[in-house]
C-alpha positions in Angstrom: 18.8 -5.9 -0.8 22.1 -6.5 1.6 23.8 -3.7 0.0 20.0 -1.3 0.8 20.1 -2.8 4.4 23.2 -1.9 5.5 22.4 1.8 4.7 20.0 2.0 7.5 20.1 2.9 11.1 17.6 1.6 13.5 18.4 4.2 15.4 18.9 7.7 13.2 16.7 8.8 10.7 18.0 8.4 7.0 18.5 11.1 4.6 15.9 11.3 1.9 16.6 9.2 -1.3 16.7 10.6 -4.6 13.2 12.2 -5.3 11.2 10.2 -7.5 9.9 11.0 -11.0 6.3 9.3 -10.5 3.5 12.2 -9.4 1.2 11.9 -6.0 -2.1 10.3 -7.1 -5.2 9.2 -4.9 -7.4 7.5 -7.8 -6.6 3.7 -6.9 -8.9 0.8 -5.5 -9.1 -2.1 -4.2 -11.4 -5.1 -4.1 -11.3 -9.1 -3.2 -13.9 -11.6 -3.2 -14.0 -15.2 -2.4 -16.7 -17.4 -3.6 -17.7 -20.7 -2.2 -15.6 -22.8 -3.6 -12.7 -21.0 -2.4 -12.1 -19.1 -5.6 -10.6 -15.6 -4.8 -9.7 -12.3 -6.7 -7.3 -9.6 -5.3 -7.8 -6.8 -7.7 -6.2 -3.3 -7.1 -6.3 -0.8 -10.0 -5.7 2.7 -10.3 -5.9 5.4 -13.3 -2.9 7.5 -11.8 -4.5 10.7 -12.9 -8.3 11.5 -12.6 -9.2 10.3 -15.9 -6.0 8.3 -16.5 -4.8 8.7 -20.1 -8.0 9.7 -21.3 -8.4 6.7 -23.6 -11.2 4.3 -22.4 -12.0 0.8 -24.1 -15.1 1.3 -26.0 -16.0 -2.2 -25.4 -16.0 -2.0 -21.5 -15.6 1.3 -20.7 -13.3 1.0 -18.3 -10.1 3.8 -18.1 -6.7 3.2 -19.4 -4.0 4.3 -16.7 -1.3 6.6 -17.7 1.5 5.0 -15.4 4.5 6.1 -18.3 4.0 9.4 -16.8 6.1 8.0 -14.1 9.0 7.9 -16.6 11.4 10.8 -16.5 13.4 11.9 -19.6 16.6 12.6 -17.4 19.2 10.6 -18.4 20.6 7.9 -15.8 17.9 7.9 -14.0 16.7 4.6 -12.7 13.6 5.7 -14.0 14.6 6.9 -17.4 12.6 6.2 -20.4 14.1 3.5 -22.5 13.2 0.6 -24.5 12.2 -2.6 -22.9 11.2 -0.6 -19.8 8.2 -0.6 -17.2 6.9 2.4 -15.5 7.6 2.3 -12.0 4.7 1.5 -9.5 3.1 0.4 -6.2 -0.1 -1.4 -8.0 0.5 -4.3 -5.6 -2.6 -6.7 -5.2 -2.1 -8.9 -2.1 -2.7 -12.9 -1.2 -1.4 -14.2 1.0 -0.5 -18.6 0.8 -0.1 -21.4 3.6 1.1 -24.6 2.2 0.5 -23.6 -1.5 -3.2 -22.4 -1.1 -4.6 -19.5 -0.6 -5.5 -18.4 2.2 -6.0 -14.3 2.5 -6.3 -11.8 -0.6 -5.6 -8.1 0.3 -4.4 -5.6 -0.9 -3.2 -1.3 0.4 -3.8 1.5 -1.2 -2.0 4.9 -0.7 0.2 5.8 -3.4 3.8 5.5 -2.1 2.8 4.2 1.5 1.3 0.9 -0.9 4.7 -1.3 -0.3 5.0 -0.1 3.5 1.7 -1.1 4.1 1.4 -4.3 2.7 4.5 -4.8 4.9 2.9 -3.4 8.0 -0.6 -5.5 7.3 1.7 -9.0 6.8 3.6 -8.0 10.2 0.5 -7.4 12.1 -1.3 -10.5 10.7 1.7 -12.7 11.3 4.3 -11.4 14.1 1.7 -9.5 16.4 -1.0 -12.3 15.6 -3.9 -9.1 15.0 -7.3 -10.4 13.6 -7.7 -9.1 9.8 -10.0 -5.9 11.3 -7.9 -5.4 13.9 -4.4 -5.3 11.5 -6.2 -2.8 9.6 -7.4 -0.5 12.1 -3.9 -0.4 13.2 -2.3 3.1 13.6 0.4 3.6 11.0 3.2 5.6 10.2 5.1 6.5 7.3 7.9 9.0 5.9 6.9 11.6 3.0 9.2 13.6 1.4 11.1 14.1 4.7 7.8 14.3 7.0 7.6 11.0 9.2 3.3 11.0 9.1 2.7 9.4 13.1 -1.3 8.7 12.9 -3.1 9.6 16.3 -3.3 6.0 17.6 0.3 6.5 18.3 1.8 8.1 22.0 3.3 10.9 22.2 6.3 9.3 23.7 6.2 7.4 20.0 6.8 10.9 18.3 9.1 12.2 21.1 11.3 8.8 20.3 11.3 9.2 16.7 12.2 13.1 17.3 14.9 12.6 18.8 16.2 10.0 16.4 16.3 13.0 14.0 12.5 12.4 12.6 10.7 15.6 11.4 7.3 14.4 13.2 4.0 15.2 12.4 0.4 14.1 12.7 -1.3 14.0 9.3 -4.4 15.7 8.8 -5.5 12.8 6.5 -5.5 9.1 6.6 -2.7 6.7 5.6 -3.6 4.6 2.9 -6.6 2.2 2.9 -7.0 -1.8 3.1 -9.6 -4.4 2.5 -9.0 -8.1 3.2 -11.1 -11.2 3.7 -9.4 -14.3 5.9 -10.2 -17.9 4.2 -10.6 -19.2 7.6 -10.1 -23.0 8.7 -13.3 -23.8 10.1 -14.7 -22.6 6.3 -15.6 -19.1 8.0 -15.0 -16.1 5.4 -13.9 -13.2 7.5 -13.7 -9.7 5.9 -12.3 -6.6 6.8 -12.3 -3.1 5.4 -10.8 0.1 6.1 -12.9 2.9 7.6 -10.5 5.6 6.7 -11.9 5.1 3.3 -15.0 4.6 1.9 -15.3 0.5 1.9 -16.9 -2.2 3.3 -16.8 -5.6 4.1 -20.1 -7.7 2.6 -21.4 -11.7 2.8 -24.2 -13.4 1.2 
């Protein structure tokens, strides 16, 4: 991680890293519940491809993924296909602790934007002090392939900034990701929160 960190610039855009082997997907999601007794599940899954690897369990039905299509057969990869190996991934389901309980399952999807996201959720939740909705609805950004992705909820002066830090701005057409999340509040309040750039919602009984 030192060695990654001294490689950026807060202030100039860095060159594109090595392009991955693992294909764009959109078929992953996400779901928590907490009961009343405080049990909780953070559950993210996602086939990769539509209809994964084709296989489904003839007990459950459920999908098997095809993640080792993220391996690549080019040797000296970091992502080479070799023995003893996992396929590489952003299946990251989410809780978050306070004093060794839990506290706050959630999870991000969005393909590649999955780590940045969980990363932008935390820092909302925790430095910027946001409500669980509120951390969500948050505008977001996030560099593709070379294409820094500024959501509208952004100024402009945000993408003129960015440009001239060498940035190749755009607005995206689409949303960024997606997030569901429910707080395990103090007072014994469960608060949840869904993202409405995705089909989702937030439910109580």
């Amino acid at each position: 991680a030192a060695q990654l960190a001294v490689l950026v610039d807060p202030n100039r855009a860095s060159a594109d890293p090595k392009a991955l082997s693992e294909q764009v997907h959109k078929d992953t999601i996400y779901i928590t519940v907490v009961d009343r007794d405080g049990m909780t599940v953070s559950l993210i899954y996602s086939v990769f491809h539509g209809f994964g690897s084709g296989i489904a369990s003839e007990k459950y039905g459920v999908l098997l993924q095809n993640r080792g299509a993220g391996f690549t057969l080019e040797e000296g990869h970091p992502n080479e296909l070799k023995g003893g190996k996992r396929p590489m991934h952003t299946i990251i389901p989410g809780l978050l602790a306070k004093n060794g309980k839990p506290y706050m399952p959630f999870g991000v999807m969005g393909g590649a934007y999955q780590p940045n996201g969980h990363a932008r959720f935390v820092s909302n939740m925790v430095d910027f002090e946001m409500d669980p909705q509120t951390a969500i609805d948050a505008p977001r950004a996030f560099s593709d392939s070379g294409d820094m992705k500024v959501e509208r909820g952004y100024s402009d002066a945000v993408r003129a900034e960015l440009s001239e830090m060498g940035h190749k701005v755009s607005i995206p057409d689409v949303a960024i990701g997606g997030a569901q999340a429910i707080a395990m509040r103090d007072d014994g309040v469960l608060e949840g929160a869904s993202d409405p750039r995705k089909d989702g919602c937030a439910l109580g009984y």
